[in-house]
C-alpha atoms as one frame of an Amber mdcrd trajectory, in Angstrom:
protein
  87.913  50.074 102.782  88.350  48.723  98.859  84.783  49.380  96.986  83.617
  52.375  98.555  83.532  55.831  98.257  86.181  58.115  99.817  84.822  60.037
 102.988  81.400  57.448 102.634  80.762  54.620 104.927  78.825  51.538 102.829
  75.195  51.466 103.510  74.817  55.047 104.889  72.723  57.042 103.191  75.850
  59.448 101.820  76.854  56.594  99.961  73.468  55.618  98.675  73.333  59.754
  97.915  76.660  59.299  95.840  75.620  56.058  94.149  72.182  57.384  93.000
  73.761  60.658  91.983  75.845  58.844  89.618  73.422  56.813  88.192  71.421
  59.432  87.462  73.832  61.457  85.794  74.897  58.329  83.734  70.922  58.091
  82.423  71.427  61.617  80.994  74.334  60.987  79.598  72.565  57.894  77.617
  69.072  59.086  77.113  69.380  62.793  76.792  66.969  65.457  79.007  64.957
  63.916  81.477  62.448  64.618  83.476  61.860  64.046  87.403  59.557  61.052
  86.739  61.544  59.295  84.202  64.745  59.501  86.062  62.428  57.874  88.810
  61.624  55.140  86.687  64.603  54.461  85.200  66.868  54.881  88.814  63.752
  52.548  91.006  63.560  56.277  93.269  60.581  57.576  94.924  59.482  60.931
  92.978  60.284  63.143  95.864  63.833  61.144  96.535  64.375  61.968  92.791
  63.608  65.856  92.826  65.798  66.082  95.748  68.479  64.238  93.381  68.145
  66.654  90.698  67.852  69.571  93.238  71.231  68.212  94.448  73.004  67.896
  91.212  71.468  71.774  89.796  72.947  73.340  92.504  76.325  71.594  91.999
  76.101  73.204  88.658  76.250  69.150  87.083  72.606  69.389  85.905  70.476
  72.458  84.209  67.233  72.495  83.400  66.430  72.384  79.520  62.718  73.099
  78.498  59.968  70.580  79.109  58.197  67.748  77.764  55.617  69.104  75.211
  52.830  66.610  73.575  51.323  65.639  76.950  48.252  65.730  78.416  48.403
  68.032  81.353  51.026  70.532  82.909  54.520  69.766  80.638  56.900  68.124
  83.221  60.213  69.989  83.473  63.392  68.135  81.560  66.649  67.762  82.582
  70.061  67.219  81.614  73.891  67.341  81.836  75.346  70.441  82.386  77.602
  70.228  79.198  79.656  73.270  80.591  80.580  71.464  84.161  83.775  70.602
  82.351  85.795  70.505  79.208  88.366  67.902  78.030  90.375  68.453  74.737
  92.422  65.760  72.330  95.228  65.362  70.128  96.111  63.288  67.133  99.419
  63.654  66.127 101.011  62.567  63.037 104.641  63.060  61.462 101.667  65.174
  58.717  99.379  67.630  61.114  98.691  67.771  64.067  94.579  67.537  64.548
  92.931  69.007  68.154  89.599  69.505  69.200  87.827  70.534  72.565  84.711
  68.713  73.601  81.947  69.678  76.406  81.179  67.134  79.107  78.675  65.577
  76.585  80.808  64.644  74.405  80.247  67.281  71.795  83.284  69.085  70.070
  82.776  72.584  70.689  86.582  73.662  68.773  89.072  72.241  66.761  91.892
  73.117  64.551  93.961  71.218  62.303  98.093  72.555  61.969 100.104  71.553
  59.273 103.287  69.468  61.192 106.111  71.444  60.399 109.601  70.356  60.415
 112.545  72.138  62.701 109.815  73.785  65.119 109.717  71.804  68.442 106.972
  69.440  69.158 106.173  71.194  72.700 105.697  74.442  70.954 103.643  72.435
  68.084 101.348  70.671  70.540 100.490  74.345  72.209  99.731  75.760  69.403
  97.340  73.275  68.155  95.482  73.167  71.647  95.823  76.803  72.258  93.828
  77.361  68.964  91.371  74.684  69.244  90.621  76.037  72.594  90.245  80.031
  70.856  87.769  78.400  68.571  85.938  77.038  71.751  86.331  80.320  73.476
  87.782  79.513  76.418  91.387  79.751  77.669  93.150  77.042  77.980  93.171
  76.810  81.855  89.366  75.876  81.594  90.126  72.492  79.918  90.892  69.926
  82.501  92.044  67.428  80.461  93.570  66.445  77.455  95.021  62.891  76.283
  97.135  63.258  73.394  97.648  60.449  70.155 101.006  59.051  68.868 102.084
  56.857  66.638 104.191  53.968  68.967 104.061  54.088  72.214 105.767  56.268
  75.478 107.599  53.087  76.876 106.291  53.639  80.678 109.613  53.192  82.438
 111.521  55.547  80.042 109.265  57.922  78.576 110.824  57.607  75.961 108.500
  57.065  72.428 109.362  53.645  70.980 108.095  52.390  67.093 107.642  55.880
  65.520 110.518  56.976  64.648 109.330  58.618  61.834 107.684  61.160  63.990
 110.540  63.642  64.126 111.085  65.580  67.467 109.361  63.656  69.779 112.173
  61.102  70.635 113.563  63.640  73.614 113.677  61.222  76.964 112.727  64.898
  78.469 109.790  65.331  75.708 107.003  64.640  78.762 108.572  66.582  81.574
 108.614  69.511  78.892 104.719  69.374  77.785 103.995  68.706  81.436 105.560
  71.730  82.327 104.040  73.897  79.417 100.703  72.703  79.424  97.883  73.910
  82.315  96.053  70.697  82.482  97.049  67.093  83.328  97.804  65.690  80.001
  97.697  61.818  79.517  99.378  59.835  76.480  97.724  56.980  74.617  98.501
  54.365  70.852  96.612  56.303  68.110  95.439  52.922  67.650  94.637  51.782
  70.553  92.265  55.298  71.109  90.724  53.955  67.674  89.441  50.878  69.637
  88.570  52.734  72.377  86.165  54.862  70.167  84.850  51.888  68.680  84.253
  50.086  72.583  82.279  53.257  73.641  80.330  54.542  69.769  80.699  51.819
  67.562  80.886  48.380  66.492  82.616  47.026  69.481  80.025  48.214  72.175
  79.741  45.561  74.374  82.388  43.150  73.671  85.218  42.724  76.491  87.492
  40.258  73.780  87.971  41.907  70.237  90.894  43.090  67.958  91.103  46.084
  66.031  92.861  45.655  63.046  93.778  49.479  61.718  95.181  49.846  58.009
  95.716  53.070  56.667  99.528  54.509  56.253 100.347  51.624  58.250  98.977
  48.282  59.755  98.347  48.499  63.799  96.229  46.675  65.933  94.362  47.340
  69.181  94.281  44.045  71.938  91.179  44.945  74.112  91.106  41.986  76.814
  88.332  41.540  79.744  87.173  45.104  78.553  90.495  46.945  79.275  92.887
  47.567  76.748  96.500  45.402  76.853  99.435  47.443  76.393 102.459  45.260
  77.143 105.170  45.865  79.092 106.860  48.389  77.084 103.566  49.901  75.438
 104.128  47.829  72.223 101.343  46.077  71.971  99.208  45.190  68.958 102.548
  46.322  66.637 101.734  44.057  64.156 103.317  45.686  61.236 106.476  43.953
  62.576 104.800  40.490  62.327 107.186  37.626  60.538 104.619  36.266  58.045
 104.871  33.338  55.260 105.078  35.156  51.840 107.902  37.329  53.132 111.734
  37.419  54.232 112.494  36.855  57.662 113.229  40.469  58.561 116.174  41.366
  61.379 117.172  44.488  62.858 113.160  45.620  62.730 113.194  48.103  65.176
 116.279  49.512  63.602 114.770  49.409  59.989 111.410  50.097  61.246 109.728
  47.578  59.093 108.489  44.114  59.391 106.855  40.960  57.340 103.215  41.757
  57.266 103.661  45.169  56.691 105.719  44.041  53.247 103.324  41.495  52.799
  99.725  43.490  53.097 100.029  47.439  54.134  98.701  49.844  51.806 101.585
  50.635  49.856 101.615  46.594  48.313  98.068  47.568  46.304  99.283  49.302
  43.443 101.440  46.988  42.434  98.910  43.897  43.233  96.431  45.694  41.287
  98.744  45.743  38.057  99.356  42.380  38.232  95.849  41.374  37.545  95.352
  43.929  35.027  93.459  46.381  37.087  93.727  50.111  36.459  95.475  51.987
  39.194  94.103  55.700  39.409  97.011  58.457  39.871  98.074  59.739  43.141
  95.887  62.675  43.461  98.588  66.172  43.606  96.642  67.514  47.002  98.339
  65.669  50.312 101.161  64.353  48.653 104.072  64.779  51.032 102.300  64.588
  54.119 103.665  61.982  55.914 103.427  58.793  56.987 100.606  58.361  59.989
  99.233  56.148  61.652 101.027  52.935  62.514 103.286  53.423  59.501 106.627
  51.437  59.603 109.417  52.031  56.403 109.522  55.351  55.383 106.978  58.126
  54.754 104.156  57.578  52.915 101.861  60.502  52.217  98.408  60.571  52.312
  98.066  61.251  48.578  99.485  57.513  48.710  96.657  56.650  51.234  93.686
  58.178  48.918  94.908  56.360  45.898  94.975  53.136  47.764  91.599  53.927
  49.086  90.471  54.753  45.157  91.498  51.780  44.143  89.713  49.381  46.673
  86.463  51.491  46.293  86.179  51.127  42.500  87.222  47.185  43.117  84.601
  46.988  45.582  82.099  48.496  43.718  82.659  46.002  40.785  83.589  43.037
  42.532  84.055  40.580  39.653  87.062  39.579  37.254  90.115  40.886  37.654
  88.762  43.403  40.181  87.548  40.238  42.660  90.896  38.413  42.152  92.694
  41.826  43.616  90.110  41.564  46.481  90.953  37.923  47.005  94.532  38.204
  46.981  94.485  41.190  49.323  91.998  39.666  51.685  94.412  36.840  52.016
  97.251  39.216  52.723  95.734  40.704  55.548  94.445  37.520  56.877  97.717
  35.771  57.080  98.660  38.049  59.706  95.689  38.455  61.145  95.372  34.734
  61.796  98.668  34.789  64.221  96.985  37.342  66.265  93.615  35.585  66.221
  95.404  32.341  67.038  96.883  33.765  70.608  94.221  35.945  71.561  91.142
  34.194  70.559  89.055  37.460  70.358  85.063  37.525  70.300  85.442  39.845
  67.105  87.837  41.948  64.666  86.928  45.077  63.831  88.352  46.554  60.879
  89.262  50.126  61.047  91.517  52.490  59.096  90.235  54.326  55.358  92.286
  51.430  53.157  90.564  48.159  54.577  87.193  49.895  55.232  87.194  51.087
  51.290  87.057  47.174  50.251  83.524  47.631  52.217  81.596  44.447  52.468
  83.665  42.548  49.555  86.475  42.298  51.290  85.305  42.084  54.617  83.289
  38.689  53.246  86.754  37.774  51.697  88.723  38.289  54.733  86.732  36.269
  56.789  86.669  33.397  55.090  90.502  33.242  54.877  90.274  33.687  58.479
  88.172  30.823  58.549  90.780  28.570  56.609  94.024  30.124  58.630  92.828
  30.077  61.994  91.445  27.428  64.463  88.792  29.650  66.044  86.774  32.092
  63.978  85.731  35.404  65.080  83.308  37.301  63.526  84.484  40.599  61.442
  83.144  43.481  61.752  83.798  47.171  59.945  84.235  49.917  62.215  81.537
  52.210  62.733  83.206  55.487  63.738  84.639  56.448  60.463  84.951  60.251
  61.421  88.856  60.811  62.932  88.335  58.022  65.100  91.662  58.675  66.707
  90.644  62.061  67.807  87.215  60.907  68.655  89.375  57.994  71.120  91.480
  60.532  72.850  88.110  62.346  73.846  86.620  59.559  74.869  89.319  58.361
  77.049  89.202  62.127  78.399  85.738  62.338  79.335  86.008  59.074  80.952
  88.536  60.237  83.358  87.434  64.045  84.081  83.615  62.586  84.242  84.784
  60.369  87.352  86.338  62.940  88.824  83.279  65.500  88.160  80.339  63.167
  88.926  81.507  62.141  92.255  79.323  63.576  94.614  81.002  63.103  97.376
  83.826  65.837  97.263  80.671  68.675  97.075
């Protein structure tokens, strides 16, 4: 019957068992150790009906027992929380630069990670084992105790193909047989997700976009990519390309043809990172030097044209910083005429999708800070009939990575928490 639980009949009191389980579990998740009485409280259960709950869920190994409640009158009460070892997920974000991987406990918290250098002529199955198989050593576990993992890309696996569309520029993984090959050489089920798109998912479940079902993200770093979260869930399209808004035609620019072919677009010519140096010497602003560590790295996220390195990236990201930190003169003109870059495309996708918000994400729109966010917006307000509110994004720490967790604990934390397979 749709809306119940499988082997559970609605009403009886396994389902009711189930549901309360889960609820609990949820409120430990969210509020940290418990005890027996607050759960109670917080869950509308009896105090025995609640330390049979947590009875229950120790014994399934999903709870442990973690110290008590010191500070209070009379005997401490017992706290209790998520078992963080019950289960262990692990991410990927790869770029055409490194390859970045990290294991998390059930909590949430990273308990390995390793970063490998993306090296050119070695295959991208024996890459992506690598990278897991050491961030799961610096865990210390093997990797057969990870029961997830959800890796990052560039593009997009176009789900009738499998075949990864709009990142060309990540050499090696363009094999139609790419999936059946990590499938085969990885332990775990292995899921594949928009770098961007994890961004937003990061920022629906940590940051700035906790709940809102309608909102944008609007990521700018080696290239610009967006993120189309729509009734809560995120919109894809029909061939995974989505929110590929660095292929946007755009006033300001020449109607490009042939885009997928020369992997570029209007409003990636007209406002991506790469336009700022250039912009910047126009109105007589100093542009700092691309710094000699990263160069060469490769272009990442998003990224349309050819590589740009993340030596590229950091001057960019110089360059808005000092502007921002001095926002007058020829350092607030820059501002302006950026702000109005991005908002020009911006207020195409705003027009069809009427979002709540826009958060901007990525290191090159996030250096303008609050001077350019202010700019943007009011742009916005000029170029579009409704008007959103903008927001920076709040997870600034490898978002991407911290996405493909997310959307791994999500998963494996269904499939743990329910109760009703014990």
């Amino acid at each position: 019957m749709p809306g119940t639980t499988p082997g559970t009949t609605p009403g009886t009191p396994s389902l009711l068992r189930v549901m309360n389980d889960r609820a609990a579990l949820d409120l430990l998740l969210a509020h940290g150790p418990l005890s027996r009485t607050r759960i109670g409280r917080l869950t509308g259960l009896s105090k025995p009906t609640a330390s049979q709950l947590l009875s229950r869920l120790e014994a399934a190994g999903l709870v442990v027992a973690t110290g008590t409640a010191a500070g209070r009158p009379g005997p401490n009460a017992q706290l209790y929380s998520v078992n963080p070892r019950a289960a262990h997920v692990a991410g990927l974000d790869v770029t055409p630069g490194r390859i970045l991987a990290a294991v998390a406990d059930l909590t949430g918290e990273v308990v390995g990670s390793h970063e490998l250098p993306y090296a050119e002529g070695t295959g991208a199955v024996e890459q992506v084992t690598r990278a897991l198989g050491e961030a799961a050593k610096d865990a210390g576990m093997p990797l057969s105790d990870i029961h997830r993992l959800v890796i990052a890309t560039p593009g997009s696996f176009d789900p009738r193909s499998g075949v990864l569309r709009y990142a060309d520029h990540l050499l090696g993984w363009q094999s139609p047989t790419l999936l059946d090959e990590l499938a085969a050489a990885l332990p775990m089920p292995v899921e594949y997700e928009n770098d961007v798109n994890l961004a937003a998912i990061a920022e629906q479940r940590l940051g700035a976009a906790r709940g809102h079902d309608d909102f944008v993200l609007l990521w700018n770093e080696e290239g610009l990519g967006a993120a189309l979260v729509i009734g809560g869930r995120l919109h894809r399209g029909w061939t995974g390309g989505a929110g590929e808004v660095g292929f946007l035609p755009v006033p300001g620019r020449p109607l490009a043809r042939q885009v997928v072919r020369e992997n570029g677009g209007g409003y990636q010519d007209l406002a991506g990172m790469e336009v700022l140096p250039a912009l910047a010497a126009g109105f007589g602003v100093p542009v700092p030097p691309v710094p000699a560590s990263g160069a060469g790295s490769g272009a990442e996220h998003g990224a349309v044209h050819g590589p740009v390195s993340g030596a590229e990236v950091a001057q960019a990201v110089a360059l808005l910083s000092r502007a921002a930190a001095e926002p007058e003169g020829a350092n607030l003109r820059l501002l302006q005429a950026y702000a109005t870059a991005l908002a020009t495309g911006l207020a195409a996708v705003v027009a069809v999708l009427d979002p709540e918000i826009v958060v901007l994400s990525g290191a090159v729109t996030t250096a303008g800070g609050e001077p350019l966010r202010e700019l943007i917006e009011t742009e916005l307000a000029d170029l579009a009939p409704s008007r959103p509110r903008l927001v920076t994004g709040e997870v600034r720490e490898r978002p991407v990575l911290r996405g493909a967790l997310e959307s791994a604990l999500a998963a494996t934390r269904e499939e743990v928490f329910d109760t009703s397979r014990r």
